[in-house]
C-alpha positions as CSV (number, residue, x, y, z in Angstrom):
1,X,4.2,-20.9,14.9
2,X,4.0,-17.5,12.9
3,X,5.7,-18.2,9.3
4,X,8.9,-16.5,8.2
5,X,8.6,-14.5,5.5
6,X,12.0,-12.9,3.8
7,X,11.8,-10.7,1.1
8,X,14.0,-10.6,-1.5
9,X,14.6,-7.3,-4.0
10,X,17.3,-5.4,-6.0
11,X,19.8,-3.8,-4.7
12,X,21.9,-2.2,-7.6
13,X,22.5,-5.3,-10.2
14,X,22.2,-7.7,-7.2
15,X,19.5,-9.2,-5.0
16,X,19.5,-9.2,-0.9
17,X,16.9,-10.5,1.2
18,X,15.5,-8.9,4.1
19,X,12.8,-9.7,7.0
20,X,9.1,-8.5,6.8
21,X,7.7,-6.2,8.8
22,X,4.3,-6.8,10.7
23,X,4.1,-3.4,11.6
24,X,1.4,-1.6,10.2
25,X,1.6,2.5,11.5
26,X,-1.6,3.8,10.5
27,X,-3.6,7.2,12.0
28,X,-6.6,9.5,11.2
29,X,-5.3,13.2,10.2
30,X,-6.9,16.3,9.2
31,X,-6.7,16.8,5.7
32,X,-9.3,19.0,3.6
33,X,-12.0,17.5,1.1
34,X,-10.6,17.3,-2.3
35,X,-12.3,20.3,-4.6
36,X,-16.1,19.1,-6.0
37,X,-14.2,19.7,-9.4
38,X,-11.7,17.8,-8.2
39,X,-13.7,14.7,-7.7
40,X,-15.7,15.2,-10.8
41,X,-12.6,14.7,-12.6
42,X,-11.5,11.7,-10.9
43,X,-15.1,10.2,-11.5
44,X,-15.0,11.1,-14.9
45,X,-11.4,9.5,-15.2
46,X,-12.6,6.5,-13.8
47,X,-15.5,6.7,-15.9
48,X,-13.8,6.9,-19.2
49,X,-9.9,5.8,-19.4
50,X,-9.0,3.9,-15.7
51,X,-12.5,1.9,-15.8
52,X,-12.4,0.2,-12.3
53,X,-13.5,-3.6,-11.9
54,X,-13.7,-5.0,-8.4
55,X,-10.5,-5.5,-7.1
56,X,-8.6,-3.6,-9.4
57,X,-6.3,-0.9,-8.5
58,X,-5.0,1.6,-11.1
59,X,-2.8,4.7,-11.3
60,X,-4.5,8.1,-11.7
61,X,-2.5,10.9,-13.4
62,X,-1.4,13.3,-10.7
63,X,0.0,16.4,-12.2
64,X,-3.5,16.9,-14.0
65,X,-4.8,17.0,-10.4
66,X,-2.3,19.2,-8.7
67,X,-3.5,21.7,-10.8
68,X,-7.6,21.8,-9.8
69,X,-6.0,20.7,-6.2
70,X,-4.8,24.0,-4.3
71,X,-4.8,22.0,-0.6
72,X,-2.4,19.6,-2.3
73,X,0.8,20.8,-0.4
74,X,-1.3,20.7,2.7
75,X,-1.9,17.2,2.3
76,X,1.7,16.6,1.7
77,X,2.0,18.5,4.9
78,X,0.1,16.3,7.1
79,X,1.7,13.3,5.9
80,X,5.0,14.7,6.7
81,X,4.3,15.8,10.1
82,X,2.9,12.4,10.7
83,X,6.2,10.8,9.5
84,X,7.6,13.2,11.9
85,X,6.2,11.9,15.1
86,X,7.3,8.7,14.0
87,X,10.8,9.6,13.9
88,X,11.5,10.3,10.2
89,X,13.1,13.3,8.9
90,X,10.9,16.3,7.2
91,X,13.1,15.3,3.4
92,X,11.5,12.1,3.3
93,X,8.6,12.6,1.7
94,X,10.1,15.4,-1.0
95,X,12.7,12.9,-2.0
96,X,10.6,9.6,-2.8
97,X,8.3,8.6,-5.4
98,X,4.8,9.6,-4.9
99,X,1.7,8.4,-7.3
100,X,-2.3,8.8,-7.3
101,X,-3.7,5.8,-7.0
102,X,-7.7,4.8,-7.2
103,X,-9.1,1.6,-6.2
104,X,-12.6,-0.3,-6.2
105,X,-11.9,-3.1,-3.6
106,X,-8.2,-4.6,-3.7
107,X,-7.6,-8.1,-4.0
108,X,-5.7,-9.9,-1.2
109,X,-1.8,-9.5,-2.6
110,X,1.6,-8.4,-1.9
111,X,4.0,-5.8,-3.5
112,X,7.0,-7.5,-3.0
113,X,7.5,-8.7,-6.4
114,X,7.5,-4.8,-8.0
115,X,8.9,-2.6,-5.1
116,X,10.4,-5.4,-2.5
117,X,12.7,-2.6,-1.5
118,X,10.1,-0.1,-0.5
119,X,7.9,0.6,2.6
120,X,4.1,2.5,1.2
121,X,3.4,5.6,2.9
122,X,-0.5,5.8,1.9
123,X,-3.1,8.7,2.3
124,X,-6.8,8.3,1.9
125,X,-8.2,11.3,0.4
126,X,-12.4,9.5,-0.3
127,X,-15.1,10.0,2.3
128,X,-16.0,6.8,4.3
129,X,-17.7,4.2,2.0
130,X,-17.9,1.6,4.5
131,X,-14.4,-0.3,3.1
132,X,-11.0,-1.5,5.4
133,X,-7.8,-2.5,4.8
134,X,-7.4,-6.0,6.1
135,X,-3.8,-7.3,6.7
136,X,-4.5,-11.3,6.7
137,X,-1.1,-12.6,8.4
138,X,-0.9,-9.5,11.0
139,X,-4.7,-9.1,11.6
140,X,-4.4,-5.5,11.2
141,X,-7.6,-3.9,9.8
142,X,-7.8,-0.1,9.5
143,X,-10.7,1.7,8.9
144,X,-11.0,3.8,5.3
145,X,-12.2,7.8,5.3
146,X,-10.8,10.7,3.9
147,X,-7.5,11.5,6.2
148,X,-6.4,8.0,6.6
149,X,-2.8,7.6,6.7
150,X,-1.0,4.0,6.4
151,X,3.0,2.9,6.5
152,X,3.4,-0.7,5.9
153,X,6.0,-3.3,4.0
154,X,5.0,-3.8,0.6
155,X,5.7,-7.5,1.3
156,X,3.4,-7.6,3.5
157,X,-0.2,-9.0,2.3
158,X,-3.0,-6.9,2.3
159,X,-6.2,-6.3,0.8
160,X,-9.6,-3.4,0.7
161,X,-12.7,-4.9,1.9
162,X,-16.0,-4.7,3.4
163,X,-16.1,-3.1,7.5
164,X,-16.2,-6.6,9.5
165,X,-15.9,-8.7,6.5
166,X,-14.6,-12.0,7.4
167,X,-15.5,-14.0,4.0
168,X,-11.9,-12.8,2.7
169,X,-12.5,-10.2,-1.3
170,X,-15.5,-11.4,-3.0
171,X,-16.2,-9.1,-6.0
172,X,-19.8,-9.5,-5.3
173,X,-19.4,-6.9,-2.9
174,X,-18.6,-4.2,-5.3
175,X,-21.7,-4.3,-7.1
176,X,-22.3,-1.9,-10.6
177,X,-23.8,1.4,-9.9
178,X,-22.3,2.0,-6.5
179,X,-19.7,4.1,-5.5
180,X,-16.7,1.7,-3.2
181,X,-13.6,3.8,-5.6
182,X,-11.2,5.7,-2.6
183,X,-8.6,7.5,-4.4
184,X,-5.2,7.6,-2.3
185,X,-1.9,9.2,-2.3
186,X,1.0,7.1,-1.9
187,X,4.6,6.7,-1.8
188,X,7.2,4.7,-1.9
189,X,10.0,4.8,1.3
190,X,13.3,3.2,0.5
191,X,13.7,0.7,3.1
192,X,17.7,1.3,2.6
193,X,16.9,4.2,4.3
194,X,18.1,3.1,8.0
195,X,15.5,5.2,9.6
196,X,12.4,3.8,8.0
197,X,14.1,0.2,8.3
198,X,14.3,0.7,11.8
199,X,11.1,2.2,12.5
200,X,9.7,-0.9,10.8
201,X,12.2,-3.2,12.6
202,X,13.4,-4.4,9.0
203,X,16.8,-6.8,9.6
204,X,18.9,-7.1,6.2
205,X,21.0,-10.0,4.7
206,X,18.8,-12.5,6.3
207,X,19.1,-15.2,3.7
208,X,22.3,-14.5,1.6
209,X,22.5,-17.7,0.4
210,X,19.4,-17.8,-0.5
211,X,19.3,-14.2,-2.6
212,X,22.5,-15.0,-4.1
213,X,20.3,-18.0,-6.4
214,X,17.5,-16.1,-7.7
215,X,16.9,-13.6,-10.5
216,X,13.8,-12.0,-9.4
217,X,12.0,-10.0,-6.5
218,X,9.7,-11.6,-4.7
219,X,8.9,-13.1,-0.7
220,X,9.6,-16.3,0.4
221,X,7.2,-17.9,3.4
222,X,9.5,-20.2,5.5
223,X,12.1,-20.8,2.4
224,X,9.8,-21.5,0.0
225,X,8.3,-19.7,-3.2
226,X,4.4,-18.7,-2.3
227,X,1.9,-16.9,-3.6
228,X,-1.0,-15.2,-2.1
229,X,-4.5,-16.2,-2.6
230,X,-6.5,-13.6,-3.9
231,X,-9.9,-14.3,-2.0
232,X,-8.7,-15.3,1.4
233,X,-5.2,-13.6,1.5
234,X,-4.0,-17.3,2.6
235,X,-0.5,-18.4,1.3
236,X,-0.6,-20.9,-1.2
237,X,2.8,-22.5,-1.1
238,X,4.4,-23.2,-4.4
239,X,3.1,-20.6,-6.3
């Protein structure tokens, strides 16, 4: 049997719980290379002030970027048509929170603790380097190359790993002196938006009771406070 998991977040100066979604929307779009100059930056960023261990994943600063970025907007573009086809309206994307993001490898986790109330909308913009993002509990695993496009519930565990890899993170993957950083665009959907709850199949006020005790965001697995192991994306209950 297939654990519950409820998620629990802020709404206002109260918390309410909702379901999890196993859904995972992903697709390949067609999105230009980021300017060599571009890149260069981001490398040297990397290089100097977000220094990237395995695992890690840091923000990058974005308005610096729109600048040397002239096919931003058509990036933005993409996303939105995508979005789209999927039933949600062309304002979405305008009206939420977006961020640059870089990441060498991601440790298995959840974002249910920091943004429980939020779907990620995620863009790939680095060429193929061979990673995936694994979803442990759904079995989803989605391929990682420039154009990538992800929606998923940030309670849902997830991780970037090896193609095929089946030994769970190991940092000894991401060894010095090569290149495994992708650099993604993402934002964050508000799940109170009824249209991106339902295309998630997101139910609300699952465990009233339950929210109306606690004090912070996080997910439950069948009632119970868990954590998520970073190596092998298992639960571990009680954490």
């Amino acid at each position: 049997m297939q654990d519950l998991l409820t998620s629990y977040f802020w709404h206002g100066d109260t918390l309410r719980s909702r379901s999890v979604s196993g859904v995972v929307h992903s697709a390949l779009l067609d999105v230009p290379e980021p300017p060599a100059r571009l890149v260069a930056d981001w490398q040297r960023e990397i290089a100097t002030n977000v220094p990237l261990e395995p695992g890690d994943v840091e923000t990058m600063p974005l308005a610096r970027a729109r600048t040397r970025w002239p096919d931003y907007a058509q990036c933005v573009q993409a996303m939105s048509d995508w979005l789209g086809a999927l039933g949600l309206p062309a304002t979405l994307l305008p009206a939420s929170d977006v961020a640059l993001m870089a990441c060498r490898g991601a440790r298995y986790h959840h974002d249910g603790a920091q943004y429980g109330g939020a779907a990620f909308c995620n863009l790939f913009l680095s060429e193929d380097k061979g990673l995936d993002v694994h979803f442990p509990v759904t079995g989803h695993r989605v391929a990682l190359t420039r154009g990538t496009a992800l929606l998923f519930d940030t309670g849902q565990p997830h991780a970037v790993v090896p193609r095929g890899s089946h030994h769970g993170f190991d940092a000894a993957d991401f060894p010095d002196g090569q290149d495994h950083s992708q650099l993604f665009l993402t934002w964050e959907l508000s799940l109170e938006d009824a249209q991106v709850a339902g295309l998630l199949g997101i139910g609300f006020d699952v465990d009233p009771i339950g929210a109306s005790q606690l004090d912070e965001e996080q997910v439950r697995v069948n009632g119970e406070q868990a954590e998520v192991c970073p190596n092998s994306g298992r639960w571990r209950i009680g954490g």
